[in-house]
MIMAR-257032 format. One record per residue: x, y, z of N, C-alpha, C, CB in turn. Coordinates in Angstrom, 2 decimals. Each point is the difference from the previous one (the first is absolute). Glycine has a CB too. Layout:
REM MIMAR-257032
> n_xx,n_yy,n_zz,ca_xx,ca_yy,ca_zz,c_xx,c_yy,c_zz,cb_xx,cb_yy,cb_zz
> X,Y,Z,X,Y,Z,X,Y,Z,X,Y,Z
...
REM end
This chain:
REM MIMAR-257032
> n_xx,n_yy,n_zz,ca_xx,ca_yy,ca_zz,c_xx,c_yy,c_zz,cb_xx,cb_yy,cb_zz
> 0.84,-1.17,0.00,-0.84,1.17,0.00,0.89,1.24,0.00,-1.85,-1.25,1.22
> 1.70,1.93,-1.94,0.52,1.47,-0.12,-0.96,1.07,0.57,1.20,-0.71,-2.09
> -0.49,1.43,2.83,-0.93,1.23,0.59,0.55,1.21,-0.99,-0.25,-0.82,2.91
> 1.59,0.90,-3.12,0.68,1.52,-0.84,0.60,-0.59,-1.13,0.76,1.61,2.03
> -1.31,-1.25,-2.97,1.26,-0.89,-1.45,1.50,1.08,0.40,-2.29,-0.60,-3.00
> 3.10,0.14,1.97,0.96,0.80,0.07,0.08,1.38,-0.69,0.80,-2.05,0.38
> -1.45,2.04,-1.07,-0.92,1.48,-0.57,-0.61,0.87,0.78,-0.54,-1.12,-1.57
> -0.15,0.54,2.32,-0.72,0.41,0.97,0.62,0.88,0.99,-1.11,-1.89,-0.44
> 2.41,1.16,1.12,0.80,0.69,1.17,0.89,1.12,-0.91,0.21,-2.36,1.89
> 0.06,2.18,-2.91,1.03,0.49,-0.62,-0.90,1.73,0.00,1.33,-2.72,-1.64
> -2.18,2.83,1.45,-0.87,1.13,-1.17,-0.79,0.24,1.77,-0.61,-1.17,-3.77
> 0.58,0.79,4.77,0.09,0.11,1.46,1.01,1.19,0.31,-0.52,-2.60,0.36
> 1.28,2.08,-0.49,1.71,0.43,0.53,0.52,0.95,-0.91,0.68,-2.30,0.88
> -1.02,2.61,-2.19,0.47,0.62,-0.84,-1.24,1.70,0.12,1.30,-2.84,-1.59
> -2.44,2.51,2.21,-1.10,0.87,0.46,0.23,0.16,0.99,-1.44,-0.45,-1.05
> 2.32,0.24,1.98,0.19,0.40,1.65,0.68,1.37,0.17,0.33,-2.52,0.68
> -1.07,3.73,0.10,0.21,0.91,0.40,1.14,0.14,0.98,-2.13,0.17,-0.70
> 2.83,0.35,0.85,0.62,0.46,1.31,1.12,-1.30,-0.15,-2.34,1.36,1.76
> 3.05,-1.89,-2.45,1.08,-0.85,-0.12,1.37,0.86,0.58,-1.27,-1.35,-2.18
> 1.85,0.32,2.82,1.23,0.49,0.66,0.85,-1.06,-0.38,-0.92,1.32,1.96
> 2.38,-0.96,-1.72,1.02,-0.76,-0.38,0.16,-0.43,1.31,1.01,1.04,-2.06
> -1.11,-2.65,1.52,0.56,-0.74,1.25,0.12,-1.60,-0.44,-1.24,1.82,1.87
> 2.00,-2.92,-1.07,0.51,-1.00,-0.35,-1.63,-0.41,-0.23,2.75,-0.34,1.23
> -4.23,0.38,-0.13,-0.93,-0.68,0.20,-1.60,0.54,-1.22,1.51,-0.37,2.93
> -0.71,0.23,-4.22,-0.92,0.81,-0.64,-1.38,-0.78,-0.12,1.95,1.20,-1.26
> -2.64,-1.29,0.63,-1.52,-0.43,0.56,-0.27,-1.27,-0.09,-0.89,1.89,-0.60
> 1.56,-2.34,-0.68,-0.26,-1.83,-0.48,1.20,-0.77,0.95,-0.77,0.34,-3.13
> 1.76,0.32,3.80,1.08,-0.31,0.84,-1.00,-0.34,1.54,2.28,1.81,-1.49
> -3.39,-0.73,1.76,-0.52,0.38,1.05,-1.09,-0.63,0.42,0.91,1.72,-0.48
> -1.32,-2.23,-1.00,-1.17,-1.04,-0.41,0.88,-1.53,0.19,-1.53,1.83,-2.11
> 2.19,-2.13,1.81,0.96,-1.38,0.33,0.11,0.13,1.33,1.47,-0.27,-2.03
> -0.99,1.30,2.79,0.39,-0.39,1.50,-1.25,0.10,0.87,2.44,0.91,-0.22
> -3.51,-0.34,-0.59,-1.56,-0.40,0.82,-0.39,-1.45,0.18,-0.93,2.03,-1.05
> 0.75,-2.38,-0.04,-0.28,-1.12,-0.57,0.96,-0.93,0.95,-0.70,0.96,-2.58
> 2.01,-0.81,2.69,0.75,-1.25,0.66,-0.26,0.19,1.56,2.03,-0.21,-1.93
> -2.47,1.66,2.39,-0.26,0.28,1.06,-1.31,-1.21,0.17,1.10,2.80,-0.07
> -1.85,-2.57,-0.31,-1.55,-0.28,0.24,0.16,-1.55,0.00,-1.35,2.21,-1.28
> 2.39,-3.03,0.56,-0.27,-1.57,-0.37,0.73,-0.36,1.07,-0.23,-0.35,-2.59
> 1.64,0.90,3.28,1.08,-0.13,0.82,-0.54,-0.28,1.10,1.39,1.31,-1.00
> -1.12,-2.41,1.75,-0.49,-0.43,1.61,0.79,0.72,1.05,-0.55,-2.40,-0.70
> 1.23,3.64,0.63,0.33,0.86,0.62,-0.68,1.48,0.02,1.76,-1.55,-0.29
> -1.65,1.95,-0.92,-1.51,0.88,-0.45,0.84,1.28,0.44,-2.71,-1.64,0.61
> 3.84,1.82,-0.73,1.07,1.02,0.81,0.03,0.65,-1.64,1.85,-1.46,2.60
> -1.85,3.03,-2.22,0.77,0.98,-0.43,1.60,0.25,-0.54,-1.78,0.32,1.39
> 2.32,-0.90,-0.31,1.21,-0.02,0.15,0.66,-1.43,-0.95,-0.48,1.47,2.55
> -0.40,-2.96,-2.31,0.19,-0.54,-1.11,-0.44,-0.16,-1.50,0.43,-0.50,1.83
> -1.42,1.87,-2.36,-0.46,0.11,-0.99,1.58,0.87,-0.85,-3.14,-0.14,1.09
> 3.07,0.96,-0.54,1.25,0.84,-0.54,1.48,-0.78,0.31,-1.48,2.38,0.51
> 1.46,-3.22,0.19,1.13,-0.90,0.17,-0.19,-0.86,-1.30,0.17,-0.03,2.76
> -1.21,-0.27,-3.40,-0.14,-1.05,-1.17,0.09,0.91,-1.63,-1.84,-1.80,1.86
> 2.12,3.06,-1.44,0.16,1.26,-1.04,1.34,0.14,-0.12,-1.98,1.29,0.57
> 2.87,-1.40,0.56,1.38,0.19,0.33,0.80,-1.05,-0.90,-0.55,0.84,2.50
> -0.39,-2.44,-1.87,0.63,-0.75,-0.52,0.14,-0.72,-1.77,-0.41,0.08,2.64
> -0.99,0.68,-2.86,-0.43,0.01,-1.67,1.46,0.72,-0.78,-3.19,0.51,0.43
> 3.09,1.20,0.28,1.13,0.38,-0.60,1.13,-0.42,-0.21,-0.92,1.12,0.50
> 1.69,-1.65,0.47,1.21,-0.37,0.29,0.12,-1.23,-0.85,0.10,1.07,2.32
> -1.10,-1.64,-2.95,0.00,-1.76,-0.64,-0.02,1.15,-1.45,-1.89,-2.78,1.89
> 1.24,3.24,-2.29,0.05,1.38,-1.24,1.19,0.23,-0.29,-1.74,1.28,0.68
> 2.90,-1.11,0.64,0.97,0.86,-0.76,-0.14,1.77,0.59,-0.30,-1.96,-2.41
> -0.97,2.08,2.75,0.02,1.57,0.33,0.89,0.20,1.35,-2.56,0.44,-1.07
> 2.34,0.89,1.39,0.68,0.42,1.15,-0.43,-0.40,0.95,0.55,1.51,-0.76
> -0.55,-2.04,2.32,-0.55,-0.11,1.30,-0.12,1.17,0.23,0.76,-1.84,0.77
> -2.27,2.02,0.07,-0.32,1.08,0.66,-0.36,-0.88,1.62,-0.99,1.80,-2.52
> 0.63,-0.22,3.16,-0.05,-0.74,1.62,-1.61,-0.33,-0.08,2.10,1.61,1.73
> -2.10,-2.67,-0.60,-1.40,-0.39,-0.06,-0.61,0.84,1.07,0.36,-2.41,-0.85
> -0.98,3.62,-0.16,-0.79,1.34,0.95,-1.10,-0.30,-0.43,1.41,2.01,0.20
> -2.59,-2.46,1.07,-1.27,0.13,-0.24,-1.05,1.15,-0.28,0.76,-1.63,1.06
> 0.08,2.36,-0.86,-0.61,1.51,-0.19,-0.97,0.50,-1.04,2.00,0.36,0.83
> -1.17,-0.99,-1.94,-0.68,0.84,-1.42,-1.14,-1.42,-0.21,2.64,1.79,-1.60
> -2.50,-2.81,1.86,-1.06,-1.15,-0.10,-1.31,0.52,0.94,2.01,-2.11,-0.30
> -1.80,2.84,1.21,-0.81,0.13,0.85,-1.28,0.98,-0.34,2.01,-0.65,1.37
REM end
């Protein structure tokens, strides 16, 4: 079952007001919900810990795991 095609989020995100630069941009923000919500810890702190560790398997830069901007 699909709830958002990939069209869908894209033309979402590409219509989003008020965008800021940051590692947790919305489909980033939408993944660490999502792992939040399925995760038997249900932590903040390990949603953006599973963002940290996405990057770092990427190749991108490590950032600190600040719950702040998730919040």
């Amino acid at each position: 079952m699909r709830i958002f095609s990939a069209d869908s989020i894209a033309n979402i995100i590409a219509n989003t007001p008020h965008k800021r630069s940051s590692v947790l941009l919305p489909l980033v923000t939408l993944k660490a919900f999502i792992f939040q919500v399925l995760s038997d810890d249900g932590s903040c702190k390990q949603a953006v810990a599973g963002v940290l560790i996405d990057r770092i398997v990427d190749g991108q830069s490590a950032t600190t795991v600040n719950t702040r901007p998730y919040l």
